[in-house]
C-alpha positions as CSV (number, residue, x, y, z in Angstrom):
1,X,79.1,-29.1,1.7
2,X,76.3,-31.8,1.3
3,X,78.3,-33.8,-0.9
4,X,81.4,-33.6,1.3
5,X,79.0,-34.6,4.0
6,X,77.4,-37.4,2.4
7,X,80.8,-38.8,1.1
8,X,82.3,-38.5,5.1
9,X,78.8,-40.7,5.9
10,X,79.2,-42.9,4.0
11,X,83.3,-43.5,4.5
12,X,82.7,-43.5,8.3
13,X,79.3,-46.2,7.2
14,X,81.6,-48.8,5.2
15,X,84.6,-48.4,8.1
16,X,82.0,-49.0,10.3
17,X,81.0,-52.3,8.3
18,X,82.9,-55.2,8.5
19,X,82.3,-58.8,7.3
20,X,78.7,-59.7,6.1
21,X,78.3,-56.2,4.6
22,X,76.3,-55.6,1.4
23,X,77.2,-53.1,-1.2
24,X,74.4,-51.2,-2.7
25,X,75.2,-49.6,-6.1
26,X,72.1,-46.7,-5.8
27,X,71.6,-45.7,-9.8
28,X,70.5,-42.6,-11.4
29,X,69.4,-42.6,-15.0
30,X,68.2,-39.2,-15.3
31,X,68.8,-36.1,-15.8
32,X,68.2,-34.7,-12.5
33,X,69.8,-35.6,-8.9
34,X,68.1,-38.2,-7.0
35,X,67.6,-38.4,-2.6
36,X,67.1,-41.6,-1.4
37,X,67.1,-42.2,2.4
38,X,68.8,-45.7,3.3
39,X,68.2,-46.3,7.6
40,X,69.0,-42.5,8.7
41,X,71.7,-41.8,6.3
42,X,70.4,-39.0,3.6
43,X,72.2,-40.1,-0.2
44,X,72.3,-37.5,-3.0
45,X,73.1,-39.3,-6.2
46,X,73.8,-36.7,-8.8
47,X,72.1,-37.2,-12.4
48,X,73.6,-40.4,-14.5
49,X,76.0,-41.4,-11.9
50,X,75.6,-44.1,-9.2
51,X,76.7,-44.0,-5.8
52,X,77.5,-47.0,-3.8
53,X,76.6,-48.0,0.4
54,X,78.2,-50.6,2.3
55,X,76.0,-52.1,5.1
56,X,75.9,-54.6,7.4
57,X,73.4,-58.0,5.8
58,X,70.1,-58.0,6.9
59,X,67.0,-55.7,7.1
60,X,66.9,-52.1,6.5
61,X,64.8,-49.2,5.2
62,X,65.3,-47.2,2.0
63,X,63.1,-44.1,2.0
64,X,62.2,-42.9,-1.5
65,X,61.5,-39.5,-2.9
66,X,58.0,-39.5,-2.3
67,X,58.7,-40.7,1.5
68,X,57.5,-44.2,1.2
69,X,59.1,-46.8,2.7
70,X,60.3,-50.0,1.8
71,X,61.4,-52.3,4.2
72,X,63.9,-55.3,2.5
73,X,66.3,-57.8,4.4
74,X,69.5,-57.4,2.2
75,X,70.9,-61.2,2.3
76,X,73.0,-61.1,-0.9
77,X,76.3,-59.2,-1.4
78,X,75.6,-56.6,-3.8
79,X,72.6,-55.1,-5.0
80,X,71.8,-52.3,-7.4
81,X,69.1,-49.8,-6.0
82,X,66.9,-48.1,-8.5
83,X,65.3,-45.6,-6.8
84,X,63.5,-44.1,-10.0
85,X,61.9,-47.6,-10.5
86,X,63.2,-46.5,-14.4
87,X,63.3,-49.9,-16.5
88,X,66.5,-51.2,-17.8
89,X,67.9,-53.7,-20.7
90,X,69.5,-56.8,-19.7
91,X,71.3,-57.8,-22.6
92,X,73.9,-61.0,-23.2
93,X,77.2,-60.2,-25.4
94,X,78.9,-63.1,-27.0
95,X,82.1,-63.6,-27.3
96,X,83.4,-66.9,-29.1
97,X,83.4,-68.5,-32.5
98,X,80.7,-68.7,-35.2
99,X,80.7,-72.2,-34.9
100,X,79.0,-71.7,-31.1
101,X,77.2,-68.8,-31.9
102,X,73.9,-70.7,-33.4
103,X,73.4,-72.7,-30.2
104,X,74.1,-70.4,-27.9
105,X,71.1,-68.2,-29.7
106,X,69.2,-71.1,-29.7
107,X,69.6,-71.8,-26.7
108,X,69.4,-68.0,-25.3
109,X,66.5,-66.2,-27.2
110,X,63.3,-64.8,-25.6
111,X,61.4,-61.2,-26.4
112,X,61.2,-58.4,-23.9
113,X,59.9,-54.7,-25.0
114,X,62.3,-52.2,-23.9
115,X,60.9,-48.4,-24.7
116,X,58.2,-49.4,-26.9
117,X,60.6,-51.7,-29.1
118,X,59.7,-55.7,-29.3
119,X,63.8,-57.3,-29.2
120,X,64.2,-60.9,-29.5
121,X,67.5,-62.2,-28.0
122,X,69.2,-62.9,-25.3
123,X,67.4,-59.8,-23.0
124,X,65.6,-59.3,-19.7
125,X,64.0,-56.0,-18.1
126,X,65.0,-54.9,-15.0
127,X,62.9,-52.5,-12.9
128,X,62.4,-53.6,-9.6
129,X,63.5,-50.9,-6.7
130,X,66.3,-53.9,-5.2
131,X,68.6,-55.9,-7.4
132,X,70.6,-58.5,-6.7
133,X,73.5,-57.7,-9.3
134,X,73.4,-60.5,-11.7
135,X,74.7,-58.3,-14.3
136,X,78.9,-58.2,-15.7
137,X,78.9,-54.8,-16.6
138,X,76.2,-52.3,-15.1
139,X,75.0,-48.5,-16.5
140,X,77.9,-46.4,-18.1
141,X,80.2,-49.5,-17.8
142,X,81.6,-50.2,-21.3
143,X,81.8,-53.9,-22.7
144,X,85.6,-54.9,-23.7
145,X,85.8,-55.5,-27.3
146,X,87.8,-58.6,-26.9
147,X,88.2,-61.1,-24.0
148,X,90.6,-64.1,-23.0
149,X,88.9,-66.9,-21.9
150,X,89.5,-70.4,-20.6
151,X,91.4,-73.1,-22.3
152,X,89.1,-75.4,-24.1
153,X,86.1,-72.6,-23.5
154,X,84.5,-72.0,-27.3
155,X,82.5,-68.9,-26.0
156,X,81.7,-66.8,-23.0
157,X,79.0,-64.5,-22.8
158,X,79.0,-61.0,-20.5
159,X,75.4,-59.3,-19.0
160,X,75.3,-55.6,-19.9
161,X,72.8,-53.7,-17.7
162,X,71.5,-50.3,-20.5
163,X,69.8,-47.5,-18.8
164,X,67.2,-46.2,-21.2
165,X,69.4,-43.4,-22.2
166,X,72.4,-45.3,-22.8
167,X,70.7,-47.9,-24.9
168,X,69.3,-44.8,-27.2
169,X,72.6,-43.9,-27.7
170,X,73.8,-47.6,-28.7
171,X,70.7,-47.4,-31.4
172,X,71.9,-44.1,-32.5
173,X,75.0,-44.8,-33.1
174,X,74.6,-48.7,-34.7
175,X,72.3,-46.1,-37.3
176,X,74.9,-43.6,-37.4
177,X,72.6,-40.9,-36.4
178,X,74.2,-39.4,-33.5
């Protein structure tokens, strides 16, 4: 019932919303459902799965699990929530010819630690509570193994946002240990 409920709010919520609205992607990495309170409405997101909220721009609450409140004026038009304040992997995935390939890593290489691991590469953390998605592919979204690009383009590079389980998994398998 309080999923049925929860997915009614939030129809009647993005009916409700017309232009200028903001769509919220509210993740949950773990293992365990996640409440998060955005105005008055109540969300449930069930463990590893997001849920998404379409508002109206501008400011609003989001009440966490521990009842603090954080007060944020949504401008952009999508944002990922991260309610767990878990850390996540940025990473770049290129797509092009060899011949690109050294400049663009030239170009694109900085070090981040990401779960006690130094990587050096095109990577960025992301852990703040609000997002603005600047991301191609989020959590549990899978990267295409090929891509068409432009005419004349010699490489194109796609953001993949890794929860810290997801990336484990990517390791695991790269080792074949799974």
């Amino acid at each position: 019932m309080k999923y049925l409920f929860t997915f009614l709010s939030l129809s009647l919520l993005s009916v409700s919303c017309g232009s200028g609205s903001v769509d919220l992607a509210i993740d949950n990495p773990t293992t365990e459902p996640v409440i998060i309170r955005v105005d008055s409405l109540e969300v449930e997101i069930p463990a590893e799965q997001v849920v998404w909220v379409e508002m109206g721009k501008g400011n609003h609450s989001l009440t966490l699990k521990n009842d603090s409140i954080v007060n944020f004026n949504f401008v952009s038009d999508v944002y990922m929530v991260n309610p767990t304040l878990t850390e996540y992997l940025m990473a770049g995935e290129y797509y092009g010819n060899n011949n690109s390939y050294a400049m663009y890593q030239m170009a694109n290489t900085n070090t981040v630690e990401f779960l006690g691991i130094e990587l050096e590469g095109d990577y960025a953390i992301v852990k703040d509570l609000i997002n603005p998605i600047t991301w191609d592919y989020g959590p549990r979204e899978t990267l295409p193994e090929t891509i068409q690009m432009e005419s004349g383009a010699s490489y194109e590079v796609l953001q993949k946002l890794f929860s810290p389980i997801e990336f484990i998994k990517l390791v695991s398998e790269s080792r074949g240990t799974e």
